[in-house]
Structure formats: C-alpha cells, structure tokens
C-alpha positions in Angstrom: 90.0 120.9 107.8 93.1 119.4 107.1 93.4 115.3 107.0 96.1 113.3 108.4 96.7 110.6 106.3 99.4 107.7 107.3 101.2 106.6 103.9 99.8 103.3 104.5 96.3 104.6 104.2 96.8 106.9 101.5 94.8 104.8 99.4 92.0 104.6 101.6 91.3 108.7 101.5 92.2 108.5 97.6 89.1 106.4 97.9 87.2 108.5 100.3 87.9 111.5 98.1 87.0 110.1 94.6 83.8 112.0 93.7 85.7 114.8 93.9 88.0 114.0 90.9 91.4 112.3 91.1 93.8 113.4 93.8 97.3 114.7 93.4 100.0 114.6 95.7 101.9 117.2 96.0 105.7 116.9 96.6 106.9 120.2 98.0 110.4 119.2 98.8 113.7 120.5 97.4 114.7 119.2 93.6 117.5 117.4 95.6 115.6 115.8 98.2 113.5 114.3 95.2 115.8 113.2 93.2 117.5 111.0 96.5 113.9 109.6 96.8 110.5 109.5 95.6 107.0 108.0 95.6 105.6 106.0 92.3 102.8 107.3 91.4 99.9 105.1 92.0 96.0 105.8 91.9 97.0 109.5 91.8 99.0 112.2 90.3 102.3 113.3 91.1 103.6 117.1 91.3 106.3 118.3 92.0 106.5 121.6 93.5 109.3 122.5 95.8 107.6 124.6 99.4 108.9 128.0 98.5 107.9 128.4 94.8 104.2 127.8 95.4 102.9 130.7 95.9 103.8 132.0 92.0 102.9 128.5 91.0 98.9 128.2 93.1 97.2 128.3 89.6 98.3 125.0 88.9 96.6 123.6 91.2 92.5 122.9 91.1 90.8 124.4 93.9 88.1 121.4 93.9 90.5 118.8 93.4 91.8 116.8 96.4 95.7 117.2 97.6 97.6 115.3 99.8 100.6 117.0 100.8 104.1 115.5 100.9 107.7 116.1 102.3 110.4 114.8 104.3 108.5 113.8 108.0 105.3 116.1 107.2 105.9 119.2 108.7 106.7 121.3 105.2 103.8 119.5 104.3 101.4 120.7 107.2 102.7 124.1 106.3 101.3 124.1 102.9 98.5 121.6 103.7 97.7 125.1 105.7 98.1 127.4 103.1 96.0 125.7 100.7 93.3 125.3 103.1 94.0 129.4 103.5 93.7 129.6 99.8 90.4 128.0 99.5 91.3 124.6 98.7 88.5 122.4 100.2 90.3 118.6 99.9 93.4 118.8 101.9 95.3 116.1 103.3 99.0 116.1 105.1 100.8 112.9 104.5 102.1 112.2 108.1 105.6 111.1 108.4 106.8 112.0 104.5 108.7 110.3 102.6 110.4 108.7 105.4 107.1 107.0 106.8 106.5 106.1 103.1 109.9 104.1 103.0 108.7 102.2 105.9 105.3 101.9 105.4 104.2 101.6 101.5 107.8 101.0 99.5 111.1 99.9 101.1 112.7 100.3 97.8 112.2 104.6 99.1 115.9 105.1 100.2 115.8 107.9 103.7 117.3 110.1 104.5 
C-alpha cells in the first residue's frame, strides 16, 4: 500500500515509520528541477535520484527502509511510489503535491515553479 502523505505531515509518518529505521526521501526529479528548488533535509535522508535512472540505480535503496517519494505535484512520485511497491519495498509513501505543496506548506523559502 502506498501512503499519501501531505508535506505538512511528513513528520508525522517519519514518526509512524520509525521502528523501521530512518526514512529517506527520495527526489526523483530532473538535476534541473533540483537545483531551481529543494527540500532541507530534516529528520530524514535526502536522495537524489532523477525518475528514469532508477531502475539501474534500485540497489541503493533498502528494501526495509521506509521511502517517501518526491517530485514536482506527486504524480512522478506516485509512479515510482508504484514501482517500489512492485519491487518489494514494504514502506512507501507519495509526497502529495511535491515540491510545490512543500513551498506552501513546510518552507516558503522553496521557490515554484
């Protein structure tokens, strides 16, 4: 099952997921599209790994550990929220909104886009 997780409460499944180790998100926008605007990392980890070059790149990711997805306004991130879950990843989350609803919601120091 895949969560949907508002950026505002983000920290709340962080919390919810805890005794499953600490939580990444997982950025999979373009190289561009990060460097116009990202999230601080914060009571998680941050990695960056753009949509398309995942699939090469799965085995740096823990299976066990929990994810919570991340892109633009949360559709890319549903995709691979999807994939994961496909994969056998068992703590998968989809940042609704992206970065934009993170701009408005956690950090208005996050330029849009």
């Amino acid at each position: 099952m895949i969560d949907q997780v508002q950026p505002a409460q983000l920290q709340d499944w962080i919390a919810s997921q805890a005794a499953h180790g600490s939580t990444v998100v997982l950025d999979v926008r373009e190289a561009w599209e990060v460097e116009t605007a990202c999230v601080t990392a914060q009571g998680f980890e941050l990695l960056k790994i753009p949509m398309h070059t995942l699939p090469p790149r799965l085995q740096e990711l823990n299976r066990d550990q929990p994810i919570a997805c991340l892109c633009h306004h949360g559709a890319r991130s549903m995709q691979v929220a999807a994939f994961l879950v496909q994969q056998g990843f068992s703590h998968v989350a989809n940042i609704s909104g992206g970065i934009n609803a993170w701009s408005s919601q956690v950090d208005a120091s996050v330029p849009t886009y």
